[in-house]
N, C-alpha and C positions, 0 to 999 in steps of 0.2 A: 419599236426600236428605231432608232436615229441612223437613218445610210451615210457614213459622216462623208462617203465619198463623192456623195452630189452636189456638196453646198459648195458654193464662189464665196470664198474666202477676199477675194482682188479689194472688194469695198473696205475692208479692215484694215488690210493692210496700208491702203492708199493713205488712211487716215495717221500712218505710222513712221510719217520720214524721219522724223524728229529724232527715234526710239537709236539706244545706243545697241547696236547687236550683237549677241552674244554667239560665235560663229560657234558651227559645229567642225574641226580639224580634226582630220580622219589621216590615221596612218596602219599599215600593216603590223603585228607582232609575232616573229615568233614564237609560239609558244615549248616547253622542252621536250613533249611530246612529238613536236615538228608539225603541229598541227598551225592554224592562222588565225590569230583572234584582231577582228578588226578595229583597233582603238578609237572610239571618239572622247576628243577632250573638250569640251566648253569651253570658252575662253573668248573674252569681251575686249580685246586688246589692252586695260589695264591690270594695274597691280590690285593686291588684295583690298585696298583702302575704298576701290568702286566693285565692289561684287558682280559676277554674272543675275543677270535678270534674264526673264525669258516675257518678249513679248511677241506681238504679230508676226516680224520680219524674223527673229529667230525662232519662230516655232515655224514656219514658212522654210526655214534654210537645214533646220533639222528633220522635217519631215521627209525634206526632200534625198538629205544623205541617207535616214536609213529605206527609203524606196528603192535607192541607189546600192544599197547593201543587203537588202532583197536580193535582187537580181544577180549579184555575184556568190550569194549563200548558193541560190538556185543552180547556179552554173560550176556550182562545187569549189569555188574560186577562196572562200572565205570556212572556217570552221564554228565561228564564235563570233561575236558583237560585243562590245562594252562602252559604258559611258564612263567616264569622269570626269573630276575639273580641273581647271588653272590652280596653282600653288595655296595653298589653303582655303580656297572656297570650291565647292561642289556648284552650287547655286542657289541664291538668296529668293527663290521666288520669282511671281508673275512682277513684271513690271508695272509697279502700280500706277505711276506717273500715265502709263498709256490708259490703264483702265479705267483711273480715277478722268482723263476727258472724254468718255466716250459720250457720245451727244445723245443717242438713242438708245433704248433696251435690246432693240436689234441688234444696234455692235455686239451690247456686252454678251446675248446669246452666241452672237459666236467667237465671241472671244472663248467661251465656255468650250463650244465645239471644237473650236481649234486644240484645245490641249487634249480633249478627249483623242481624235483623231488622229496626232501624233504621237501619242505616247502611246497610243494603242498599235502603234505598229513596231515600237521594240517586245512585244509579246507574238510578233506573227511574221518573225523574219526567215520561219523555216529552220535556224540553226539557235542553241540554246544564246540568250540574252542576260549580260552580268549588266551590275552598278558598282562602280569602284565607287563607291561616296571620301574622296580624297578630306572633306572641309565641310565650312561651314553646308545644312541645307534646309532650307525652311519653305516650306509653302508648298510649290508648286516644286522646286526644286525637290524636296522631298518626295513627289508624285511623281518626276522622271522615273526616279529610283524605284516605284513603288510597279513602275511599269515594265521593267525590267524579272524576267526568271528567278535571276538571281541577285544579290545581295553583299558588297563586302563593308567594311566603314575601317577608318582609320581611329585607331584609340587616341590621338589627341585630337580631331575633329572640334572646331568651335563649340559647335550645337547643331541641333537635332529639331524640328517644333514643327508642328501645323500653328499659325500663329493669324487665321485669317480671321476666326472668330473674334477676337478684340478689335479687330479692324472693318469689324461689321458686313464681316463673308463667310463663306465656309469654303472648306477644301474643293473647291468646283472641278478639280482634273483627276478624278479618281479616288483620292484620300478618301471620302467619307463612305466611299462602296466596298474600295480593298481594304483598307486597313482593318476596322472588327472583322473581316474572314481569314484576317492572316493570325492576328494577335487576339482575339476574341474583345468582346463588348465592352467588359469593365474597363481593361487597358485601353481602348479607342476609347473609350469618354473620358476618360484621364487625358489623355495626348489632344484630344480635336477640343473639348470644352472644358474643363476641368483645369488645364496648365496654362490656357489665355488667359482666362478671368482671374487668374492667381497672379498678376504684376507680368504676362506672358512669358512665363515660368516658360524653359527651355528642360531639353533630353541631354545630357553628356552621353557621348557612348557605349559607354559601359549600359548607363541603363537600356537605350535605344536597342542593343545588343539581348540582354534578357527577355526584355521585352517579347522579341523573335521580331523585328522590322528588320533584321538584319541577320546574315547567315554564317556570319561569321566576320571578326574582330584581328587588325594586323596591327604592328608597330609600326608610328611613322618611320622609323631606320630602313626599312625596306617593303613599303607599304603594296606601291606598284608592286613588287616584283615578286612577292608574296600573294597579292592579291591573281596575280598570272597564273603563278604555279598551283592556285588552288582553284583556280578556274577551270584548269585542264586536266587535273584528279576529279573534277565534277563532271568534265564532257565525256573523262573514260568511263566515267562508272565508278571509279572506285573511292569514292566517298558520295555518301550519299546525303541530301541536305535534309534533317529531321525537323520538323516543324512543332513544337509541345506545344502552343499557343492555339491553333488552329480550332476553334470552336465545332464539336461535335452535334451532335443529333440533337440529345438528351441540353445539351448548353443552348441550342438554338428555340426551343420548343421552350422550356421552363427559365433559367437564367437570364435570358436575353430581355424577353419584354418586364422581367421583373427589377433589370436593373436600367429598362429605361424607364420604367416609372419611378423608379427611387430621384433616379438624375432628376427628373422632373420637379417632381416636390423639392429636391434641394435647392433648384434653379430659381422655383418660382419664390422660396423664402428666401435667398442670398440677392438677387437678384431683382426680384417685380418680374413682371411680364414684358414691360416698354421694349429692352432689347429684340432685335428681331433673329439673329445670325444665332444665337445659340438653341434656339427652338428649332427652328430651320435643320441648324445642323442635326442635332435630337431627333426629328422625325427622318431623315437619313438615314441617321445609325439603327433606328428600327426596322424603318424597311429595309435594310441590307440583309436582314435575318432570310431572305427570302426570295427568288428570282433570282434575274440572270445579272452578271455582272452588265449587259447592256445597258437592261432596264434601269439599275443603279444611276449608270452616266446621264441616261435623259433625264432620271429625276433632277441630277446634280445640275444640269445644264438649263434646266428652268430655274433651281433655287438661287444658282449665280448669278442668272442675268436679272430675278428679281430685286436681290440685294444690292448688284454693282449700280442697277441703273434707281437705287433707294436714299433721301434724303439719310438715312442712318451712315452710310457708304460715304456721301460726300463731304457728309460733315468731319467724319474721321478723316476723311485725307486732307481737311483743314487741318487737322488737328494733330496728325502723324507730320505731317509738314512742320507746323511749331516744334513737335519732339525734336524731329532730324535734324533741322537747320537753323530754325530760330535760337533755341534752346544751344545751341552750340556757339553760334556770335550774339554773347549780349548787346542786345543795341544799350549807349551810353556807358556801357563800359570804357576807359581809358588806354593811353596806353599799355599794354602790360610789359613794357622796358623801363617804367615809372615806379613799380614797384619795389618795395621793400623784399629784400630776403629773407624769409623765415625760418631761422634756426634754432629759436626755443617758444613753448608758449606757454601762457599760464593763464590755468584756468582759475575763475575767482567762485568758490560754493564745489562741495564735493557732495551734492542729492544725487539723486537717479541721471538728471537733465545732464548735471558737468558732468557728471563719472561718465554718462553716452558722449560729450562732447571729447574729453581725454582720450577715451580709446578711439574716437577716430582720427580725432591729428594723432597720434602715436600709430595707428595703423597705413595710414595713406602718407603723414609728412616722413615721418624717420625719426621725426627728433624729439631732441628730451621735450616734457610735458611737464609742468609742476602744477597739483592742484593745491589750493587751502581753502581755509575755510575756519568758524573762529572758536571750534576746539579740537583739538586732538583725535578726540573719539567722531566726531564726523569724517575728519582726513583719512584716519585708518578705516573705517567705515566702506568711503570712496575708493578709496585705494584698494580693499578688498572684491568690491565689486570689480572694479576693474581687470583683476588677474583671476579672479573668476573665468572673468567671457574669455578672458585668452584661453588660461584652460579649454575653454569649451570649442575655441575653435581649433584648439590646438588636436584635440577627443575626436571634433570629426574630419580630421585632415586638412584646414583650411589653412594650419600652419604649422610648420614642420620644428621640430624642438628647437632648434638655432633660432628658429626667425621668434618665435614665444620667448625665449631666454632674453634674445636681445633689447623685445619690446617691453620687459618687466624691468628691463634694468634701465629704461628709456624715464621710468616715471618713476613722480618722487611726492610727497606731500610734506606740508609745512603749515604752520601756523602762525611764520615768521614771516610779512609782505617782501623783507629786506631780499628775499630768497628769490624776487621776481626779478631783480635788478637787470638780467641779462637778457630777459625775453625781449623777444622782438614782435611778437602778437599775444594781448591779453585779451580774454574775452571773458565776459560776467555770465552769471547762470544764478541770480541768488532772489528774493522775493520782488512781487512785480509790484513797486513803489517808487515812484520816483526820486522819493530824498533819501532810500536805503541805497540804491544804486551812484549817486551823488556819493553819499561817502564811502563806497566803495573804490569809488573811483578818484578820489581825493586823496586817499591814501595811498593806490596804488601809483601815481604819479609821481608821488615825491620819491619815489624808487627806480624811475625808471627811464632809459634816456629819453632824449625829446623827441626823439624823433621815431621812437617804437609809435607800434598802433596799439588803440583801442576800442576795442569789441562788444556791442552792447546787447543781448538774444532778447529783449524786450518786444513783445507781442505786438504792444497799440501804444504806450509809452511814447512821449514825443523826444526821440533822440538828442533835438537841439535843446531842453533845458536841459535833459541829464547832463550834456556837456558845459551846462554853461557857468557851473563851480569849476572847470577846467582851467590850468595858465595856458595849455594850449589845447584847447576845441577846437582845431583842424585835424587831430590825430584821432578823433572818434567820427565811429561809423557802424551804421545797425548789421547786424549780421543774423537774423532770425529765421533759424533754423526751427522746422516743424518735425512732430513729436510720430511716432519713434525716430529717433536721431537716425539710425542704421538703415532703415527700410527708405524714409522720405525725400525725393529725388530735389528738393529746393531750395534752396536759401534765399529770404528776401534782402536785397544787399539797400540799404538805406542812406540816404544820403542826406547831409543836411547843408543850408547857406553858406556853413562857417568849412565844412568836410574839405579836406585837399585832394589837389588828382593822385596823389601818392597814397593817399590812407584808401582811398576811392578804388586805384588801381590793385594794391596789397588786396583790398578782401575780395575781389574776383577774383587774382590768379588764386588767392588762397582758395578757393570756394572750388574750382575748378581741377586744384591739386589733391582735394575732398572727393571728388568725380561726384560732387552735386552740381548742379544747375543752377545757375543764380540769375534774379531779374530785379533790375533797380529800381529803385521806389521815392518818391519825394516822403520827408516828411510828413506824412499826413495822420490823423489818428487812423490805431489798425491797420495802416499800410493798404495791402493790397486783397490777398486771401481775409483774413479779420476781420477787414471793413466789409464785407460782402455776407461772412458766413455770420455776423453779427446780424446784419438784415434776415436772413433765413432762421435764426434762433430766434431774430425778436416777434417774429411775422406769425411762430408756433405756437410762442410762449403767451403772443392776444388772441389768437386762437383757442387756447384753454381758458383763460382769465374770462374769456366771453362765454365759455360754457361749454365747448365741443372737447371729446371724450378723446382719452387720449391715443388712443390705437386710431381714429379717425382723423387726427390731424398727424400722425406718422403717414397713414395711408392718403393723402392727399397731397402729400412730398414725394412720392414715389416717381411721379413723370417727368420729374427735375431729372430722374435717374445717376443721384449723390449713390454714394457706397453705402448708406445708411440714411434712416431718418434722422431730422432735429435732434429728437432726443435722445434719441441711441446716439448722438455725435455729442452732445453734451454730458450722458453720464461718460464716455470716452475721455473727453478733455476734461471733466470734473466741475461738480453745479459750483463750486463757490470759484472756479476761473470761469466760467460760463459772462455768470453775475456781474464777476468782476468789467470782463469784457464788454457787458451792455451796458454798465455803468460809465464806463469810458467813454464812450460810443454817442450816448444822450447828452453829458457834460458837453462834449463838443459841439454836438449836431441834436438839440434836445426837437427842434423840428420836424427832424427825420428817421429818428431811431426811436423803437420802444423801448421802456424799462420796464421790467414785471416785477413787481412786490412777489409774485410768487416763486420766482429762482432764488431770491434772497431765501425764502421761508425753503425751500425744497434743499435748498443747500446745507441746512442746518440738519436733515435728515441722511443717515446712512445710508439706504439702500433706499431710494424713493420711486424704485420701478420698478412693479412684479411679473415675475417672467414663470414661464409654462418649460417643463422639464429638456424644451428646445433654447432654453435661453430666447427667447422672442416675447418683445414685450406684449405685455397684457393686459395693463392697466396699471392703477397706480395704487401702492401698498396702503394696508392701513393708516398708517401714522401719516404720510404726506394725504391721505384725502381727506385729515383732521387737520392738517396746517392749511391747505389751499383755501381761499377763499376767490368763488366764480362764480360767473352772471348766468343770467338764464337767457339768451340769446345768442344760441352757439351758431357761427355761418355754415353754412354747407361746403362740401369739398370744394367745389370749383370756384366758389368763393375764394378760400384760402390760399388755391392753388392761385389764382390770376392776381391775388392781392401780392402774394411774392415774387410772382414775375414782372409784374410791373415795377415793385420796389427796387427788384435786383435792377430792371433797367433803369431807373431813374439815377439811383446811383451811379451805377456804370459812367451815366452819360457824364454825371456829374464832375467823377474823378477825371475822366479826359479832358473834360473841360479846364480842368485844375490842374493838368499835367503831372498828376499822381503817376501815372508811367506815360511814356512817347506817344503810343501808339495802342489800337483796340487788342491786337491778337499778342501785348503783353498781359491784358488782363487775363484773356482765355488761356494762355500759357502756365499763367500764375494758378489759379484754379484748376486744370488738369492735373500740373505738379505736387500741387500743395493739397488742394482738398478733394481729389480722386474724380475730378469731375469727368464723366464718362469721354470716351471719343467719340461717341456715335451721337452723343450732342455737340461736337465741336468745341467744347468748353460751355462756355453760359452765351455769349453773343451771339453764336450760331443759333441756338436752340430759341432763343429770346424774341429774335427776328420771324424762322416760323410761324412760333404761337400766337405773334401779330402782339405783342406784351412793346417791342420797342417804338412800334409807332403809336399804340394806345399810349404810352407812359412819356414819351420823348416828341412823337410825332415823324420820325423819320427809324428809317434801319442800321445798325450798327454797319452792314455789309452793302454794296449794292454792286453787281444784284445778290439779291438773298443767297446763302448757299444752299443748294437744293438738287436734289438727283434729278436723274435727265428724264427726257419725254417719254411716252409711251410703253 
């Protein structure tokens, strides 16, 4: 066990001038019993928009108040201790900005120590210890609370999450030792690994509360004051705090190790192995079945500073950085006081794609939506789908019967273009041809004024001929949204020679009114995501053509670490768009892109992938191993693996050289967004640079220097 009381902290801290601090303001409370509970509030001297973080200098200033509050418990001065936060945030976590510079693994060791160390002394103040959790709490903030006797959260509370695991750590301040001993195993691999890897799926309250991370649930109307008066029914005695969650004898001995093996095997097929943070966290959560809660913290305090000071680690906080900030100011975006006002739109095609594009501007803008499309029974079609989903959000409370009435009576379908007259944004969603789209768009204009915009969701499509049947092609501009509409966080905003800053400026604010993320794109065949995961399908698909099996060249894509292989991403998006897509792709660039005869022949078949009662491919059905026709000269993994690293980065280089977007970390932005590209690769440039693919293929590194975890 770790004496946390001997280590010199002073080196850490020195490192930490920068750090914004999150004070600890300590004041006395009455409580009604007339007893004294001493309030600490968190609070970073701004408002909610910069959250409390806890780094060196504040985990230094809090340890030092409750030392301070020790000594007054001791001298009978104090009855009670509590934490909360400033006005809707509890605390947002470790501050990563300090942990993502730490230069040595030695810091990040004690950066580990240090949270251990202070949080472990709201458990040993002598007098019982509450957590008012006021807001939001994630991380580390989460593990103050988790350090605390007791327990209260406010029912409108942001969110709830350990969210370190996506970010290529694991709860290193106690989370992954306390929590399965309070809530049991299953629920802890749900919360610590299970709800990151899931889009970092967050807790609302209420669940957080069932759960048992929490002891009890107040209304924010009188959350404080509720939370006091039950504090001091807990210090008399007379409530007592029940814990149902708490894993027993019989759940420790049988239960435990059988649902970390389960976890396991789910991880290692959802997943691969490459990740390192959710293994990590996994052998945590097991041994927690056992020993002391010490022992838990030293294991925690080596796994943290393994991870913090791990090229996985650093790459993510390139990478969480693009989310935060990049992702928030498009570069080349325009003014946005240039923009048009969007007060109706119209969608043109009522499939799957508009009817998902309808229900989000009717959800995010407010305003009317008209779809068509060129019969009747498509439009009704669409339009049924559509009040469908409302329904369905309306079933599980996501909208309340006013806001569903409103938004049914928001949309309308037509078979009549003359109906579009009033919109001020159209956007197409109809077959990916460029002279179907042309007179989609040729008719739509003689309806509508001139200065409305137009919207083109065209994948790899060159934006500027579709416009160029236009009388005015400055009003169109690419707007290609990725599939599922609802879930996928990006829009690629395209721009072409002829595009105006107005039409330019409308589809970002629009994009951003969507609460997607948009990042602009030149002209180019397949844009940006497309152009890329076209190389990754073409790279698979000479891979089979040459002769290697097909579970072996899925398994050779695995240390890209994509959310799936090639062809699990191809029967997703569909083999006859696959096809189409390489088809595109070689027209333009017949140098650099494959085209396989066998996506054509495999498209023509239904189901052309045979899977094992896990849904996990297994090879390929009969009827496509009678269409395929391959060589007998199949490459080896590493083969394949380095043939697509290198391609991805020659590409890469290619498009910056062509000013396909501004700068390198829109490409990585675009690919995180768009095609799930991990964080703990940084996107594809980061990860391209280590495996040594960009100066093989380019001759120099996308980054310098490389992005890479720290020394020793």
């Amino acid at each position: 066990m770790t004496d946390y009381s001997t280590i010199d902290f002073s080196e850490l801290e020195a490192a930490s001038a920068d750090e914004v601090v999150t004070h600890s303001l300590t004041r006395d409370v009455a409580l009604p019993s007339g007893r004294t509970l001493a309030l600490i509030t968190l609070h970073n001297g701004h408002d909610h928009k910069r959250p409390n973080t806890l780094g060196p200098l504040t985990l230094r200033e809090l340890g030092e108040t409750l030392d301070a509050l020790r000594e007054r418990a001791s001298a009978g001065e104090i009855d009670a201790v509590a934490v909360t936060g400033k006005p809707y945030i509890f605390a947002a976590g470790a501050d990563l900005s300090q942990i993502g510079a730490l230069k040595e693994r030695s810091n990040a060791l004690l950066i580990a120590q240090r949270g251990h160390q202070v949080f472990g002394k709201l458990g040993d103040l002598g007098v019982p210890s509450f957590a008012f959790v006021n807001g939001l709490a994630l991380g580390g903030g989460l593990e103050v609370a988790l350090g605390a006797d007791y327990r209260t959260i406010d029912s409108s509370a942001a969110a709830v999450a350990f969210p370190e695991v996506f970010l290529g750590l694991i709860p290193g301040w106690g989370g992954a030792t306390i929590l399965p001993n309070l809530i049991g195993i299953e629920n802890a691999l749900e919360v610590i690994i299970s709800n990151p890897l899931k889009q970092n799926r967050t807790l609302k309250p209420q669940q957080a509360y069932e759960l048992g991370i929490f002891d009890a649930m107040f209304s924010p109307a009188a959350y404080l004051e509720d939370s006091l008066a039950w504090a001091d029914r807990v210090i008399s005695g007379e409530v007592t705090v029940e814990r149902k969650n708490v894993p027993g004898r019989i759940e420790r001995a049988t239960k435990w190790p059988a649902a970390i093996k389960i976890a396991r095997g789910m991880l290692e097929q959802r997943i691969g192995t490459v990740p390192k943070s959710p293994y990590r966290a996994l052998d945590l959560l097991d041994k927690a079945a056992k020993g002391s809660k010490e022992e838990g913290f030293a294991r925690e305090d080596e796994a943290l500073a393994d991870l913090a000071a791990g090229d996985q680690f650093a790459a993510s906080m390139y990478a969480f950085d693009l989310v935060q900030k990049r992702a928030k100011r498009p570069v080349g975006a325009p003014d946005a006081s240039l923009a048009r006002p969007v007060k109706k739109v119209g969608v043109v095609g009522a499939g799957l794609m508009a009817s998902q594009f309808a229900l989000l501007f009717l959800r995010r803008l407010q305003v009317p939506v008209v779809i068509t499309d060129i019969s009747q029974e498509r439009v009704d079609k669409g339009l049924s789908y559509i009040r469908d989903e409302i329904a369905k959000l309306e079933g599980k409370g996501r909208l309340d019967a006013d806001a569903a009435n409103r938004l049914r009576a928001l949309v309308t379908g037509t078979t009549d273009k003359t109906d579009f007259a009033d919109c001020d944004f159209v956007i197409e969603a109809v077959f990916e041809e460029t002279a179907v789209k042309q007179e989609v768009f040729r008719e739509i204009e003689q309806h509508i004024d001139a200065d409305a915009i137009l919207a083109t969701n065209t994948s790899s499509l060159s934006v500027e001929e579709i416009g160029s049947v236009l009388a005015h092609p400055a009003r169109l501009v690419g707007f290609h949204f990725f599939n599922p509409v609802a879930v996928m966080p990006l829009i690629e905003i395209v721009q072409t020679p002829q595009t105006s800053e107005e039409a330019l400026s409308t589809a970002f604010v629009t994009a951003k009114s969507l609460k997607k993320n948009a990042i602009g794109s030149a002209d180019a065949p397949g844009f940006i995501v497309n152009r890329l995961l076209a190389k990754v399908m073409g790279e698979a698909a000479r891979a089979v053509d040459e002769g290697a099996a097909l579970v072996d060249v899925e398994k050779a894509f695995a240390p890209l670490g994509l959310p799936m292989g090639p062809f699990e991403l191809i029967d997703l998006v569909g083999w006859k768009v696959a096809a189409h897509v390489q088809d595109t792709m070689v027209t333009h660039f017949p140098e650099r892109f494959y085209a396989s005869e066998n996506l054509h022949r495999l498209a023509e078949i239904d189901q052309p992938l045979e899977r094992d009662k896990k849904k996990r491919i297994t090879g390929w059905t009969k009827k496509a191993k009678k269409a395929l026709e391959i060589g007998e000269t199949p490459a080896t993994a590493d083969q394949i693996l380095q043939r697509v690293e290198d391609e991805l980065a020659r590409e890469i280089r290619i498009m910056l050289d062509e000013k396909v977007v501004p700068e390198v970390e829109d490409i990585d932005l675009a690919l995180i967004l768009g095609a799930g590209w991990p964080f703990i690769d940084g996107g594809a440039t980061a990860y391209l640079d280590r495996v040594g693919a960009s100066e093989r293929a380019t001759g120099r590194t996308f980054h310098d220097p490389v992005i890479r975890g720290v020394v020793g």
